[in-house]
N, C-alpha and C positions, 0 to 999 in steps of 0.2 A: 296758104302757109300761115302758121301761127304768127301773133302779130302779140311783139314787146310791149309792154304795158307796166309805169311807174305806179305803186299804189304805193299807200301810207298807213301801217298798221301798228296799234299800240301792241308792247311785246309784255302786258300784263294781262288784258283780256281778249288781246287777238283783235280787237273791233278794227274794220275799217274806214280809211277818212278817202278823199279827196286830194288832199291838200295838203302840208306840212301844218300840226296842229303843236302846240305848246301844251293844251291840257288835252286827257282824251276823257269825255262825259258820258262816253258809257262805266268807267271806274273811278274817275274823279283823280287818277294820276297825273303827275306835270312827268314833262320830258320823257315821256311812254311810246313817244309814236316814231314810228323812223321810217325812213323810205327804204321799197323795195322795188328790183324790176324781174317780174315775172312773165311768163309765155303765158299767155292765153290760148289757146287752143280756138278754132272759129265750130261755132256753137254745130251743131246739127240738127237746128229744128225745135221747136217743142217737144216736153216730151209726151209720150205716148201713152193712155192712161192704160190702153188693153197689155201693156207689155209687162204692167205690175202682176206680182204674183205671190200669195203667201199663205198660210196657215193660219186660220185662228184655232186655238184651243184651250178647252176651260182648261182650268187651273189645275182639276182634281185629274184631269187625265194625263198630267204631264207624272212619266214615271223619273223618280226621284235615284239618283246615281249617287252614291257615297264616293266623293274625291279621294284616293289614297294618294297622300303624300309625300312627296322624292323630300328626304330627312336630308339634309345640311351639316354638314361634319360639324361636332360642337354642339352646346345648351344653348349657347346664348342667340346666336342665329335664330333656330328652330323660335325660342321662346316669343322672340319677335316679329316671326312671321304666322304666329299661332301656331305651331304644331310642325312645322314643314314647308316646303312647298306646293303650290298646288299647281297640276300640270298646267301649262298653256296661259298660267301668268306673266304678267310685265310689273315687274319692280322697277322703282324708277329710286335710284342712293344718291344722294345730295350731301356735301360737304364742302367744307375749305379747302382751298389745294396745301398738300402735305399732310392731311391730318391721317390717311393713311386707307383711303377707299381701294385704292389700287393692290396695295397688300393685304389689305381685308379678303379682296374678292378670290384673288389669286391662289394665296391660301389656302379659302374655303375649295377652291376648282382640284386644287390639286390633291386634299385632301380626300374627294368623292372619291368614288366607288365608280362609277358611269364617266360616259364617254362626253367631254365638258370640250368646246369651243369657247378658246379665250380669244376675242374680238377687240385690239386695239387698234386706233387711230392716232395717239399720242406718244408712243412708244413702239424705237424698233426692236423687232425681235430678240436683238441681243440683249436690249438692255432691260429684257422683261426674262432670259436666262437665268441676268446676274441677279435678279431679284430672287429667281428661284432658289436659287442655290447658296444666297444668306438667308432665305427661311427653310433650307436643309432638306426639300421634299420634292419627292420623284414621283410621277405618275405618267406611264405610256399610253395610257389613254386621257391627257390633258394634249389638246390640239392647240396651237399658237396660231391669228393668221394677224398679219399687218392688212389693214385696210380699210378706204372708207368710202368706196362708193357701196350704197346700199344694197341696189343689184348685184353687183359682185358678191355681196356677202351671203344673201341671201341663196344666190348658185351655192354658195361652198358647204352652208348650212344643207342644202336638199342633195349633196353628195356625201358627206361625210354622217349625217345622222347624227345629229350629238342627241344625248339627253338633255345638254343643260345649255345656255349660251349666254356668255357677258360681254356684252358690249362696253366699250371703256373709248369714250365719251360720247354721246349722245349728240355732242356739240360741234365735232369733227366727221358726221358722217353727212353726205349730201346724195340727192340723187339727180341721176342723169338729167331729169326728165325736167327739170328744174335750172332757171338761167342762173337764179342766186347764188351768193356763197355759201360756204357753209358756218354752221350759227346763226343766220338768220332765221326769221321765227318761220316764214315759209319752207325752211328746208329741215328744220327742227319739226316741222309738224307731219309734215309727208313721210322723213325717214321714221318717225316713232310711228306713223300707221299702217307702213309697208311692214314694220315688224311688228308690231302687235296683232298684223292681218295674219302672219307665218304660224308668230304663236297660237296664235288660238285655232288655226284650220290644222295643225299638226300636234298640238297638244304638248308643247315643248316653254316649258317655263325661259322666259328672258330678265336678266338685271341689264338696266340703263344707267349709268351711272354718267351723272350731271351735274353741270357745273353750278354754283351760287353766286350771286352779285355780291353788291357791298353790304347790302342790308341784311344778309344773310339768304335769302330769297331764291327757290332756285329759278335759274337763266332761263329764257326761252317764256313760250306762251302759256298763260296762265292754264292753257286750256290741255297742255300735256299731263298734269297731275289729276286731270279730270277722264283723261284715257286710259291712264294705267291703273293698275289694281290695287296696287303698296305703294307709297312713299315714304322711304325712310330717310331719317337726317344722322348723320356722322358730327358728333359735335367732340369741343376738348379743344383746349389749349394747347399750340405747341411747343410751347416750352412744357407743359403738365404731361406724361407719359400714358396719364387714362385716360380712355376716349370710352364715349356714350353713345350708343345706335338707341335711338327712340323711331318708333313709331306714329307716324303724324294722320298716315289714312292705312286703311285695310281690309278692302272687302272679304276676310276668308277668315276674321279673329278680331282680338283687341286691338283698338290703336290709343291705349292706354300702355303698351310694354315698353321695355327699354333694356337693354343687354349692356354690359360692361365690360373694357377690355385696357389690356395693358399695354402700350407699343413698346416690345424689346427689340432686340438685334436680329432676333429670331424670327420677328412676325409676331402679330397680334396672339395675346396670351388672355384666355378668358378668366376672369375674376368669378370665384364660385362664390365667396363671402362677402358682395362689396358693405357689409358693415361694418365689415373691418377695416377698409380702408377710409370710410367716411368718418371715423371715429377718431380722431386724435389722443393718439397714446399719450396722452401729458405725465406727469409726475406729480405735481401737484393741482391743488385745487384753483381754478383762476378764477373773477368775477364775469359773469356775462357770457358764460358758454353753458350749454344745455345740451339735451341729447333728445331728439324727438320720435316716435315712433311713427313714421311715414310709410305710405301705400302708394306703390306703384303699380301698375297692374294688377298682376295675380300675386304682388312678390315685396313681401315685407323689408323694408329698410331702418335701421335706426343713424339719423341721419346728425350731425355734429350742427346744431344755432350758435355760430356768435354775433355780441352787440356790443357797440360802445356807445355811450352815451358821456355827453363834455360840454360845458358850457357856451353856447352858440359866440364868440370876439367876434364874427363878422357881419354882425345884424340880422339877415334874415335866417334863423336855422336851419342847418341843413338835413333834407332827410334821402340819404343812399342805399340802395340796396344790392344785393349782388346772388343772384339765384333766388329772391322771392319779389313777390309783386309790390311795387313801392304804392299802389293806390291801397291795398289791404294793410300796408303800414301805419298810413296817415289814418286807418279807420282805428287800429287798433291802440296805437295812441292817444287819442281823441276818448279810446273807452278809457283806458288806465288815467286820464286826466279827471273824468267827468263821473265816473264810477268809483277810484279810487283814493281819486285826490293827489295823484303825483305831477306833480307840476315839468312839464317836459314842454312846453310851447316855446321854450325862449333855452331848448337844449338840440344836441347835434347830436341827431340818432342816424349810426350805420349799423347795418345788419346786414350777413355774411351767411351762406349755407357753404361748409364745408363740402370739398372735393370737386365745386365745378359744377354740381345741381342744378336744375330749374325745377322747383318743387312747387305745383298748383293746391296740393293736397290741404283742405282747410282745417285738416287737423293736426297742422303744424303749429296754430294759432298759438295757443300753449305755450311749447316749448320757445316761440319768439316772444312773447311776453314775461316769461319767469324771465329772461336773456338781458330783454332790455332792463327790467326793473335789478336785477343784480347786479347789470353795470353800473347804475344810477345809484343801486346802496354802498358797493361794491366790496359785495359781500357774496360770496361763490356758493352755488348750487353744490347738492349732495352731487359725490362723480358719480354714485351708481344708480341714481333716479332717468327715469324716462319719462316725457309727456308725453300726452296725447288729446288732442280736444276742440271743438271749435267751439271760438268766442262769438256769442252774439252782442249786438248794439249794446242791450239794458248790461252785459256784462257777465249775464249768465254761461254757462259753459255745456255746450248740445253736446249731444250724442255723436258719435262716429260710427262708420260699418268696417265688421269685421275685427271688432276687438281681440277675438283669441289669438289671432291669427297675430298678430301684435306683439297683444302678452306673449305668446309661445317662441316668436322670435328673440327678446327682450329676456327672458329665461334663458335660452341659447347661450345670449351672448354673455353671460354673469351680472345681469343688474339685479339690483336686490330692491327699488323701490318704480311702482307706478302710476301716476296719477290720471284718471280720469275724470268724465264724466257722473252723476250718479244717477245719470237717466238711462245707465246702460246696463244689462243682466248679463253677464259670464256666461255661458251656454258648457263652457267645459267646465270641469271641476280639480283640483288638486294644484291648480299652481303653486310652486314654491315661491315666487314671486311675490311682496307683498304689496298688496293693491290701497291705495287712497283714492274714497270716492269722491268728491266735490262739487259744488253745487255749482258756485260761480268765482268770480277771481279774487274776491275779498279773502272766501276760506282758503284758496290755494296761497295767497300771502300771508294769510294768519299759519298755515303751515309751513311755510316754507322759512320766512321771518321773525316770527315770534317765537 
C-alpha cells in the first residue's frame, strides 16, 4: 500500500526541503515553502535500462509541418497569440480577480465557430448562463460543464470532442490520484500535466486561466509557466474600464504584443485605436504633458507623458513613477542636471504614462524629458508635436527602429510636428508630417525653448 508522506516544497521553484524552511536557496525566496502530504507510491525496482526506447534523428530529416491556426473571434486576441492559435497549445491567463478573465474567455468561446468546452470549477452553471446572456450571445455548440476533478474532465473532453477547451481555474482542479488539496502546488502541477498531456496527444488547444498573488505573480509553482506555451497577463484597474492582455512568454510569436479592450455591460469591447484613448483630448495647452511615439510589438502607439516637477519641503526629493521605470528616471535626470544644467536634485519629479501603460520602450526617453523640463519651466509643449528617441549618458539622442512606422501612425493621427533623432534616414518618402532632426538634448531645448 502507498505510504503518506509530509514534504515541504517552495511554491516559486517547486524545490524540495525536509523540513519547514523560512527561506528556500534554491530562489532565494523567504516564506516560499509550505507543507504538503502526498502518496508515494512503493517504488518498483530500479529502472530498467533495456526498456528505454527512442529515435534519434538529424535535424535535416525531420519534415517541417506548417501549424494552421484555429483564428480567435476578434484582432486583439489573434494579435497576441501571433496570428491564432495553434493546435494542441496550453495558455496559461493570469489576472486579478474581477478584472474580467472569465468574460474575456467566455465571450471569445461563444463567439467561435467550433465546438468550444467551457470547463469551470468556480462557477455554477447558472451563474455562467447569466453571464451569457448580459453579453447577448448564443452558440449551440458552446458546451458548459461544472467540474474539477481532472479525470472527470478529461472523460468529457474524449467524449464530446471540442475543438477548443477553457479551463477556469487551474487552481480548483485536483486529481484523484493525489491526497492534497486543491491549489496546492502538487496538485497544481499534476492537473496542468494530465492536460497539457491530452492537449498535445489530441491536438486540441487549452486556456488555463490562473490565479495571481499579491505581488502580482501568478499562483502555483514557478515551474507551470515553464510547461505551457503562452502566458498571458490580464492587467487594468478596476475602477479604469480598459484592460491590457500583454504577452509575457510565447513559443509560436512575439511576446513583445499587447491587445487592448474596454469592459462594458456587454462584454469586453475591443479598442481598434488605442491612441485615441491614450491621448487626452485637452482643450488647452498645459505644462508637462507630451505625446510620445511608442512601439509595442508590431503596433504603433502615440502614448500621453506627464510630469510634475515642485520644490522638494520634505528633504529628501522625491522621485515617483507610474508606468515607467523609476531607475531610467534617476538616470535621465542625472543627464538634464549634468548635460544641461537644470538644477532638479533638491526638486520632486513624478511622472505618469497615460491610460494605465507599462512602457519599456527606450524611446520614450524624449518625450519624458521635454515633460519634465516643461513642468520645471512651465511652459507647455507644442499640442501637435510627437517625440521619439533615446537619450544616452553624454546626452546625445540615438537612434530608434522602425521610424516610419512611427511617423506614419503620428500622421494618422493629425500631428503636424516630429522630433527625432539625426542619426536616423526615413526609408519612406512624402510624409506630410514635419520632421526635426536633432542631435542631442541641448538642440531639442534650444528648439523647443527658445
Amino acid at each position: 500500500m502507498a505510504k503518506a508522506k509530509k514534504v515541504y516544497i517552495c511554491s516559486h521553484c517547486g524545490s524540495n526541503y525536509a523540513k519547514m524552511m523560512g527561506k528556500c536557496f534554491s530562489c532565494g525566496e523567504f516564506n516560499t515553502v509550505q507543507e504538503e502530504v502526498v502518496i508515494k507510491p512503493k517504488s518498483g525496482g530500479m529502472m530498467n535500462l533495456k526498456d528505454i526506447d527512442g529515435v534519434v534523428t538529424p535535424v535535416n530529416s525531420v519534415d517541417a509541418i506548417e501549424l494552421t491556426r484555429l483564428k480567435a473571434p476578434g484582432i486583439e486576441l489573434n494579435r497576441v497569440l501571433g496570428g491564432g492559435i495553434v493546435p494542441g497549445s496550453v495558455i496559461l491567463l493570469g489576472g486579478e480577480p474581477g478584472i474580467g478573465k472569465s468574460t474575456l474567455l467566455l465571450q471569445s468561446a461563444l463567439r467561435m465557430n467550433k465546438r468550444v468546452l467551457y470547463v469551470s470549477g468556480e462557477e455554477s452553471l447558472n451563474q455562467i448562463k447569466m453571464r451569457a446572456d448580459r453579453i447577448g450571445i448564443t452558440n449551440e455548440e458552446c458546451l458548459l460543464l461544472n467540474e474539477t476533478s481532472v479525470e472527470n474532465i478529461i472523460g468529457k473532453m474524449k467524449e464530446t470532442q471540442p475543438s477548443f477547451v477553457i479551463i477556469d481555474s487551474i487552481q480548483t482542479m485536483f486529481s484523484k490520484y493525489l491526497d492534497s488539496t486543491p491549489g496546492t502546488i502538487s496538485q497544481i502541477r499534476e492537473s496542468s500535466s494530465l492536460l497539457i498531456q491530452y492537449a498535445k496527444q489530441n491536438e486540441v488547444p487549452v486556456i488555463l486561466v490562473g490565479h495571481i498573488t499579491k505581488d502580482g505573480q501568478l499562483a502555483g509553482p514557478k515551474l507551470l509557466e515553464h510547461m505551457v506555451d503562452t502566458v498571458l497577463q490580464f492587467e487594468g484597474e478596476t475602477q479604469n474600464s480598459y484592460r491590457i492582455l500583454r504577452t509575457l512568454k510565447n513559443r509560436f510569436g512575439s511576446s513583445l504584443e499587447l491587445g487592448i479592450y474596454e469592459m462594458t455591460s456587454k462584454g469586453m469591447r475591443e479598442i481598434d485605436n488605442p491612441s485615441e484613448i491614450l491621448i487626452n483630448q485637452r482643450s488647452e495647452n498645459l505644462s508637462g504633458v507630451g505625446v510620445v511615439a511608442s512601439l509595442e510589438g508590431n503596433r504603433s502607439l502615440m502614448i500621453e507623458t506627464q510630469a510634475l516637477v515642485s520644490a522638494a519641503v520634505y528633504g529628501n526629493p522625491q522621485r515617483n513613477t507610474n508606468g515607467y521605470d523609476s531607475k531610467r528616471l534617476n538616470m535621465l535626470l542625472a543627464v538634464l542636471e549634468k548635460r544641461c544644467g537644470y538644477k532638479l536634485s533638491q526638486q520632486d519629479v513624478f511622472v505618469n504614462i497615460a491610460g494605465g501603460l507599462k512602457i519599456n520602450d527606450p524611446a520614450t526617453d524624449l518625450g519624458i524629458a521635454a515633460s519634465i523640463v516643461s513642468s520645471m519651466q512651465n511652459v507647455a509643449l507644442p499640442n501637435k508635436m510627437v517625440f521619439a528617441g533615446e537619450i544616452g549618458l553624454s546626452g546625445e539622442i540615438r537612434g530608434i527602429n522602425r521610424i516610419d512606422q512611427r511617423l506614419k501612425e503620428a500622421e494618422k493621427l493629425g500631428f503636424t510636428d516630429f522630433i527625432m533623432s539625426d542619426q536616423l534616414e526615413i526609408a519612406q518618402k512624402g510624409f506630410k508630417i514635419k520632421i526635426h532632426k536633432v542631435g542631442n538634448v541641448r538642440q531639442m531645448f534650444s528648439l523647443l525653448f527658445e
